[in-house]
C-alpha positions as CSV (number, residue, x, y, z in Angstrom):
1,X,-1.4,18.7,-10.9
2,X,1.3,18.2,-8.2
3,X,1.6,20.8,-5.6
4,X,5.9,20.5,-5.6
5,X,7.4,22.9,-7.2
6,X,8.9,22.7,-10.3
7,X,12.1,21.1,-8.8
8,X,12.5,18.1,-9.9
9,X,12.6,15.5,-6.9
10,X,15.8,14.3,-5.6
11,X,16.3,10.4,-6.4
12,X,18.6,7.7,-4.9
13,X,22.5,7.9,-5.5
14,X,24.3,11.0,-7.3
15,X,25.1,9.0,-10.8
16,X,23.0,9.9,-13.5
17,X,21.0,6.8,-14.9
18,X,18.3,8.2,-17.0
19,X,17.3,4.8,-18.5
20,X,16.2,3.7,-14.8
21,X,12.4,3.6,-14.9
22,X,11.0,5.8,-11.7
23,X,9.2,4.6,-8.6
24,X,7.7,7.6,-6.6
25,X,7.1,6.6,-2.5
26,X,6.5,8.6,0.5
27,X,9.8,9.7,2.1
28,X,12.5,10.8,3.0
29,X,14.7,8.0,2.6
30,X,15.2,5.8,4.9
31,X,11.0,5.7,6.1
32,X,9.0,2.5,5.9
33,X,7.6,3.4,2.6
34,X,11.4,3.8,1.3
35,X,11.7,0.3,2.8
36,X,8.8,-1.3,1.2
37,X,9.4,0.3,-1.9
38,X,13.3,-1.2,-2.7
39,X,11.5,-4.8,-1.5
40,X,8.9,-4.3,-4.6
41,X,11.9,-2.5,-6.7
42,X,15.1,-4.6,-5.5
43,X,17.4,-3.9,-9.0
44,X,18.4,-0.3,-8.4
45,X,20.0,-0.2,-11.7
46,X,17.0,-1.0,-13.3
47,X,14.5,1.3,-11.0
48,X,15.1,5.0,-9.6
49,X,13.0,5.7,-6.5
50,X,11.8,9.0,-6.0
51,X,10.9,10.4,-2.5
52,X,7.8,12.9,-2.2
53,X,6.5,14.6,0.8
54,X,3.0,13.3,0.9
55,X,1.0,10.6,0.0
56,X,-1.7,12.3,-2.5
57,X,2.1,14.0,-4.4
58,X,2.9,9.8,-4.8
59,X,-0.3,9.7,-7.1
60,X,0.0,13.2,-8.4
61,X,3.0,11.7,-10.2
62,X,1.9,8.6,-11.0
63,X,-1.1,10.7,-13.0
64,X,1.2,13.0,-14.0
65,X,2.7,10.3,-15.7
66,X,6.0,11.6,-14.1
67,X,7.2,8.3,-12.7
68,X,6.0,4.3,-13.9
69,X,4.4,3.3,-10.5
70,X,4.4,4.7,-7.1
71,X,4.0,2.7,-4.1
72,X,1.9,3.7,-1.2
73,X,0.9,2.1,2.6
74,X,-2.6,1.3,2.2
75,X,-3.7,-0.3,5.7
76,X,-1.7,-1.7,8.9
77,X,-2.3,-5.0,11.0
78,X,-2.7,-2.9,13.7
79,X,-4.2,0.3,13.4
80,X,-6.2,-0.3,10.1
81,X,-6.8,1.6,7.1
82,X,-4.2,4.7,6.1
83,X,-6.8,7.2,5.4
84,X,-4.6,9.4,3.2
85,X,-4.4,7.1,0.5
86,X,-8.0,5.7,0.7
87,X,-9.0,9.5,0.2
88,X,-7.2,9.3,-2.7
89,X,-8.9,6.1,-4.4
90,X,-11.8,7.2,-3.8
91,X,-10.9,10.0,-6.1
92,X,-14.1,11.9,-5.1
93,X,-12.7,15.2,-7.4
94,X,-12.3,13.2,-10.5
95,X,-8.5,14.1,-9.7
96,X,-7.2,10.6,-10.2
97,X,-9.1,9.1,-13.4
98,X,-6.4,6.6,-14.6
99,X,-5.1,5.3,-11.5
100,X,-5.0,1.8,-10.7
101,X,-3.7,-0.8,-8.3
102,X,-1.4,-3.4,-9.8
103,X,0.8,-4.7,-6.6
104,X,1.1,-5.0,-3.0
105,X,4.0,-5.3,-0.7
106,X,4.2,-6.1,3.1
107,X,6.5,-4.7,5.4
108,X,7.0,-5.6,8.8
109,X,7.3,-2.8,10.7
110,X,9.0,-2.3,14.1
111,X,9.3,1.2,15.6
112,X,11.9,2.7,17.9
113,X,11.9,5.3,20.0
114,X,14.6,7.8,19.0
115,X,16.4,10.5,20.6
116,X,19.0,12.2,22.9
117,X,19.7,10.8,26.3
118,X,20.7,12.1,29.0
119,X,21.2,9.9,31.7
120,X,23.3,6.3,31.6
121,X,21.6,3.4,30.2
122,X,19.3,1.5,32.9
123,X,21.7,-0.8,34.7
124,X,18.8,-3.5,35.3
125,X,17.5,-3.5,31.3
126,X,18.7,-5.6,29.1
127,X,19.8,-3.3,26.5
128,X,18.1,-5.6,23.8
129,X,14.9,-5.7,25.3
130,X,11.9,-5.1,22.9
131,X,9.1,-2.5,24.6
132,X,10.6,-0.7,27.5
133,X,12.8,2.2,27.9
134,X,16.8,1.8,27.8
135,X,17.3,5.1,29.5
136,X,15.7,7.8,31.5
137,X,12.7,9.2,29.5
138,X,11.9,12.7,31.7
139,X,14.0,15.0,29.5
140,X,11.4,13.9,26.8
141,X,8.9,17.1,26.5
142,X,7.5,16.0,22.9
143,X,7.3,13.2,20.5
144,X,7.4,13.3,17.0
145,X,5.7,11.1,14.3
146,X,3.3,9.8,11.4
147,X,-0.8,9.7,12.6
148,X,-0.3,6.0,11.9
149,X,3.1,5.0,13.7
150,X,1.2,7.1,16.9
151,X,-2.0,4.5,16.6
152,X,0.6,1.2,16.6
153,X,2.3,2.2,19.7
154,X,-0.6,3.7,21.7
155,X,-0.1,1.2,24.9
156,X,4.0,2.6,25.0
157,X,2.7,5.8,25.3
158,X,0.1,5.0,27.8
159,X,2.9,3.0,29.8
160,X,6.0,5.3,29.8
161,X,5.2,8.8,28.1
162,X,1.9,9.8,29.8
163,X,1.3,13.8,28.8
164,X,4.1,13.7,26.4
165,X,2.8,16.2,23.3
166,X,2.5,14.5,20.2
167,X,3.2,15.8,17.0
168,X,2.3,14.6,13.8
169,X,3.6,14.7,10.6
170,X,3.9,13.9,7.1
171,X,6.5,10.3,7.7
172,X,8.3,8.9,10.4
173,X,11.9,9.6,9.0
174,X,10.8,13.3,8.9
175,X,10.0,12.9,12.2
176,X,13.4,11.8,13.0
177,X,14.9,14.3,11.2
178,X,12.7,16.9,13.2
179,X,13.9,15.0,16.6
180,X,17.8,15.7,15.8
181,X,17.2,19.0,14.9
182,X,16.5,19.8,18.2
183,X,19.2,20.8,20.4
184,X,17.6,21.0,23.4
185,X,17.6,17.0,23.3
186,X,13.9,17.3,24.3
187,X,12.8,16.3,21.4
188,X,12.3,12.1,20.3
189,X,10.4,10.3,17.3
190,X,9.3,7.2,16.1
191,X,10.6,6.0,13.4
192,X,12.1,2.9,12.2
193,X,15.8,2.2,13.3
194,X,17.1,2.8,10.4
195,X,15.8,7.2,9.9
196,X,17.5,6.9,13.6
197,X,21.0,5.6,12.2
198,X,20.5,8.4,9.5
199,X,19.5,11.2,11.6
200,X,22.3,10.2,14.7
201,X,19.9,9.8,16.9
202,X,20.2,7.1,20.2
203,X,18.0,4.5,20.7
204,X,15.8,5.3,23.5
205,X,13.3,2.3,23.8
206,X,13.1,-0.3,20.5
207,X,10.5,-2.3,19.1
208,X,7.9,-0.4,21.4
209,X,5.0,-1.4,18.5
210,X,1.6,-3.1,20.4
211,X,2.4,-6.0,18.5
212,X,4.8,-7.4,17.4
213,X,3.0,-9.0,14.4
214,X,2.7,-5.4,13.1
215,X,2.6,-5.7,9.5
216,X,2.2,-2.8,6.8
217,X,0.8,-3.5,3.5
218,X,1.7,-1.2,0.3
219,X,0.2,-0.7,-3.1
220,X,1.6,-0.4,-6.4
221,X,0.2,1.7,-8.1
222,X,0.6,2.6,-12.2
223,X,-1.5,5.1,-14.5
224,X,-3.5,3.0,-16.8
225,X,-3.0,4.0,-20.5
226,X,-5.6,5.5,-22.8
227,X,-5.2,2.9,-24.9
228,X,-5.9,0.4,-22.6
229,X,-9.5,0.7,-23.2
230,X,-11.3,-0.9,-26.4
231,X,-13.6,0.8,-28.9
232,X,-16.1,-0.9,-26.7
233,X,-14.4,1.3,-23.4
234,X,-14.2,-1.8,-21.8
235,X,-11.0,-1.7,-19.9
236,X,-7.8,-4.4,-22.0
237,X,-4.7,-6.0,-19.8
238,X,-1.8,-4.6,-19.2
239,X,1.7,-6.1,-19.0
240,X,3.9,-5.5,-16.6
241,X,7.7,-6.0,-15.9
242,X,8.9,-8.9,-15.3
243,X,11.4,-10.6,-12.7
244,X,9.8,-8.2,-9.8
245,X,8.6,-9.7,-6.3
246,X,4.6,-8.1,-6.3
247,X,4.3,-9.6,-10.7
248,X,5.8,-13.3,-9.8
249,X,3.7,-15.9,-8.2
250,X,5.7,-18.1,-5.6
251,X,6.2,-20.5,-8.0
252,X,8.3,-18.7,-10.5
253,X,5.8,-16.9,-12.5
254,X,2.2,-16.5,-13.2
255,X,0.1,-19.5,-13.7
256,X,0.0,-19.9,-17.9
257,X,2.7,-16.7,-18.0
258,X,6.1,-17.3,-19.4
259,X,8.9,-17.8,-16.4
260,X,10.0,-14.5,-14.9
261,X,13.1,-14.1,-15.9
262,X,13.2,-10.7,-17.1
263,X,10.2,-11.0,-19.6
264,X,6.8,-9.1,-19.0
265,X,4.1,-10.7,-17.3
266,X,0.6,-10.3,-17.9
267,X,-2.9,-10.3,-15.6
268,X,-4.4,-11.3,-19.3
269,X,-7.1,-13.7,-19.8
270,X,-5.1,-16.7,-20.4
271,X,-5.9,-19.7,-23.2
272,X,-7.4,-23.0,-22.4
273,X,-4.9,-24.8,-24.6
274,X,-2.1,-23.0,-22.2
275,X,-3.3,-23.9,-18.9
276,X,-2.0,-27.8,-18.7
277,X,1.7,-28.4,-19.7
278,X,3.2,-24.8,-18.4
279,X,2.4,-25.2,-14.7
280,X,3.5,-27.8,-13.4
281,X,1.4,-30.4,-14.2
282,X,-1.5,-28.2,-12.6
283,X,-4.8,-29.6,-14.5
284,X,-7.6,-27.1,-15.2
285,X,-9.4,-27.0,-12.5
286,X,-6.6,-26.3,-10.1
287,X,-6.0,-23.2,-12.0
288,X,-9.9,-22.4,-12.1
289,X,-9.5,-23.3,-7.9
290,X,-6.3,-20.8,-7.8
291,X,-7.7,-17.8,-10.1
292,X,-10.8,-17.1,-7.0
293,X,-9.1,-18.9,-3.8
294,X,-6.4,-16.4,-2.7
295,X,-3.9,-16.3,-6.0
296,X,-5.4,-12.4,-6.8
297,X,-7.1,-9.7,-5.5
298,X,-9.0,-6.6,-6.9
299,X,-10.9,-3.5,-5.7
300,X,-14.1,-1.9,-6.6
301,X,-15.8,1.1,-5.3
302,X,-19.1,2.4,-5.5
303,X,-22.0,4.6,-3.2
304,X,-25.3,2.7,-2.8
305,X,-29.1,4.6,-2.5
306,X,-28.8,5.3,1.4
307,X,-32.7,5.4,1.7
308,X,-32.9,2.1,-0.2
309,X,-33.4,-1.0,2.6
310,X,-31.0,-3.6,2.0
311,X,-29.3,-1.9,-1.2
312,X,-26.0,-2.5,0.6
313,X,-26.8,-6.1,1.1
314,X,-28.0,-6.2,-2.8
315,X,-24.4,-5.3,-3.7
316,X,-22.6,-8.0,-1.6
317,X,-25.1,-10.6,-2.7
318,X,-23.9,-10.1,-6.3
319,X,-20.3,-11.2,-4.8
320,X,-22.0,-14.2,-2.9
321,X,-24.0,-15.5,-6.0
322,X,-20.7,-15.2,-8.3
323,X,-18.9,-17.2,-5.5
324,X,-16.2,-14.4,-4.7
325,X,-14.8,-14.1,-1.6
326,X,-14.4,-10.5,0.2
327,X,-11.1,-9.8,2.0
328,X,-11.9,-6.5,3.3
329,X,-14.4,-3.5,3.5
330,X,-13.9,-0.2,4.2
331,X,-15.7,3.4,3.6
332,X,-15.4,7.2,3.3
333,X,-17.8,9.9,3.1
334,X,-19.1,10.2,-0.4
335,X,-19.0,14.0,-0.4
336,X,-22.7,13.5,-2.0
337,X,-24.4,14.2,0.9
338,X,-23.7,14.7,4.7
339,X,-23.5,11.3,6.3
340,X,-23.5,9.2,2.6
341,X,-20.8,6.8,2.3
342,X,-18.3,5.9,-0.5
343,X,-17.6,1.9,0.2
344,X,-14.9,0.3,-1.2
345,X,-14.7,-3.8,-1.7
346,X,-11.7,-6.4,-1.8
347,X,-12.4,-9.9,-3.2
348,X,-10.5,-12.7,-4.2
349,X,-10.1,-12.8,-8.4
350,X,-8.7,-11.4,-11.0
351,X,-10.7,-9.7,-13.8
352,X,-7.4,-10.4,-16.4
353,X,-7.4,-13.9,-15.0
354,X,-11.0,-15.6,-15.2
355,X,-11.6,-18.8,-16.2
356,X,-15.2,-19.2,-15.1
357,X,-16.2,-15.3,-15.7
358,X,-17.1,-14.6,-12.1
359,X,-15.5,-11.5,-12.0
360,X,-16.6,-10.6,-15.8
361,X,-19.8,-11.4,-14.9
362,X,-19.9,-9.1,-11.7
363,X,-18.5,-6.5,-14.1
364,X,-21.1,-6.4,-16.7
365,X,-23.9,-7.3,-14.7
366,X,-26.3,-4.3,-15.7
367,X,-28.1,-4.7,-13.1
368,X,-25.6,-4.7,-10.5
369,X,-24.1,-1.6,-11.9
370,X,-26.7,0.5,-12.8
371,X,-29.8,-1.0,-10.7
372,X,-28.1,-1.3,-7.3
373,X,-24.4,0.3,-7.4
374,X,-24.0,4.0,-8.2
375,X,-20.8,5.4,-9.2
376,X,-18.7,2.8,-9.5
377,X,-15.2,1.8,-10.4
378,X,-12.6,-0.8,-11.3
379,X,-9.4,-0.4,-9.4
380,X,-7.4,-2.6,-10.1
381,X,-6.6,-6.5,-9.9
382,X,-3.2,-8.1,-8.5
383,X,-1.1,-10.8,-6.9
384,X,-2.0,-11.5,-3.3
385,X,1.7,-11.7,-1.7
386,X,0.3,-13.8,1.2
387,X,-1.7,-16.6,-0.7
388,X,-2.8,-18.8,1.9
């Protein structure tokens, strides 16, 4: 299913540890995603990250069954959605039937502008300052980088690097690596500070983002099982590992999960009779309160009839009258029809994790699903890492 070659990919560190678990991410080393993925997967005895060259290879081998999880950037503070990997939720080929969203990670992201000088430093710039060039930039012909690191630092370009050509590619550390191979010295990138250490590339201008709030947020992503589906084809939980930043809650562990020392937590329906007495002294309906205001997330897609009035609207009632909270809504072309749209919904709640049955309820609400909503599909509940 991958489009690599039979070579096996090249993981972190040269010592064989074949009972390390894998975790594919976008790479080379050193890019954001390489970042973002140690943060989710911190015990590198434990976890062997494995760098592909695009996004859609990540969930190749997470299909594949290749690797446990892959992580993948899913939308920026900035610059919005990362298109690549909503093309590949929306899995409009049947490519990707058993992939689901389990974790998120943020990553705040700062970009440099990396190259070769030639000229001294700027005597007059503080050669810590955050948005404006250290050195001359006129020996700069071209400008290497991903679609999305191009979008975040738009009003740099438009400042210093005006008819610059731009040059995309598949990650920012490639584009450093593309930068340095350049021996001209005409050739720069942005990438994060750390591709520019690995690449031995100078620092030409740092922290040249539009904002310097600019925050990435990355999904974990796992292949659910076969046998995670009942007789009934109803979708059953899944546990996951333990002790890892995106499966604990802030508090030390899921609410009615054992602590997260090392031992498997669970987005499972949990039992009345476990709710008071393992949380802190949280009564019931604190926990009811916590499973829909902000402690999960999920993600549903679906298309709607597009010459149907108000059968868009129908859909986000159903959320409305079940009293869950969206987060975000994007789309894509459905592929049905020129000009149809595949929309995709995140709410607050957690279909493992329901005490009242709101999310249940949305779920087997026949006529949601077959009335109003056309191909739809579960992707996946998880811990919101910024619970407000």
């Amino acid at each position: 299913m991958s489009s690599r070659t039979a070579t096996a990919p090249t993981s972190e560190g040269t010592r064989e540890r074949s009972h390390r678990r894998k975790v594919a991410f976008l790479g080379p080393f050193a890019s954001y995603s390489h970042q973002a993925t140690k943060s989710a997967f911190p015990d590198q005895d434990k976890w062997e990250l494995i760098p592909t060259t695009t996004i859609r290879e990540v969930v190749d081998e997470v299909q594949a069954s290749n690797v446990d999880f892959g992580v993948v950037p899913f939308e920026n503070s900035t610059h919005g959605t990362v298109s690549f990997t909503l093309d590949c939720l929306a899995d409009r080929a049947s490519t990707y039937p058993n992939i689901t969203i389990c974790g998120e990670a943020y990553l705040d992201v700062h970009h440099f502008l990396l190259g070769r000088r030639k000229s001294f430093l700027l005597p007059d710039v503080d050669q810590n300052a955050k948005g404006t060039p250290l050195t001359s930039l006129s020996h700069v012909k071209r400008v290497y980088s991903h679609p999305q690191a191009f979008g975040q630092t738009a009003k740099f370009f438009a400042t210093y690097l005006k008819g610059v050509e731009t040059i995309e590619v598949s990650s920012t550390s490639k584009a450093a690596e593309l930068a340095a191979a350049d021996a001209t010295g005409s050739s720069a990138a942005v990438a994060g500070e750390v591709a520019g250490e690995m690449a031995g590339l100078d620092v030409l201008a740092r922290c040249i983002e539009d904002r310097e709030d600019n925050t990435t947020r990355f999904f974990v992503l796992r292949r659910r099982p076969c046998s995670s589906r009942s007789d009934d084809g109803v979708e059953q939980e899944v546990q996951l590992p333990g002790g890892l930043p995106w499966t604990t809650d802030r508090a030390g562990s899921l609410p009615g999960s054992p602590a997260s020392g090392g031992s498997p937590v669970s987005l499972s329906p949990r039992p009345s009779s476990s709710v008071s007495g393992s949380n802190g002294g949280r009564n019931d309906d604190t926990e009811k309160n916590d499973a829909y205001k902000g402690l999960y997330k999920s993600m549903v897609s679906f298309t709607v009839p597009h010459h149907t009035p108000g059968a868009l609207a129908d859909v986000l009632g159903c959320f409305k009258r079940r009293g869950l909270n969206l987060t975000s809504i994007n789309s894509l072309p459905s592929l049905i029809a020129p000009f149809q749209y595949l929309f995709f919904i995140e709410f607050e709640g957690n279909r493992w994790d329901d005490p009242e049955g709101r999310v249940s309820g949305l779920v087997g609400d026949v006529e949601w699903v077959e009335g109003v909503a056309e191909r739809w599909r579960w992707l996946g509940s998880w811990l919101n890492q910024r619970r407000r």
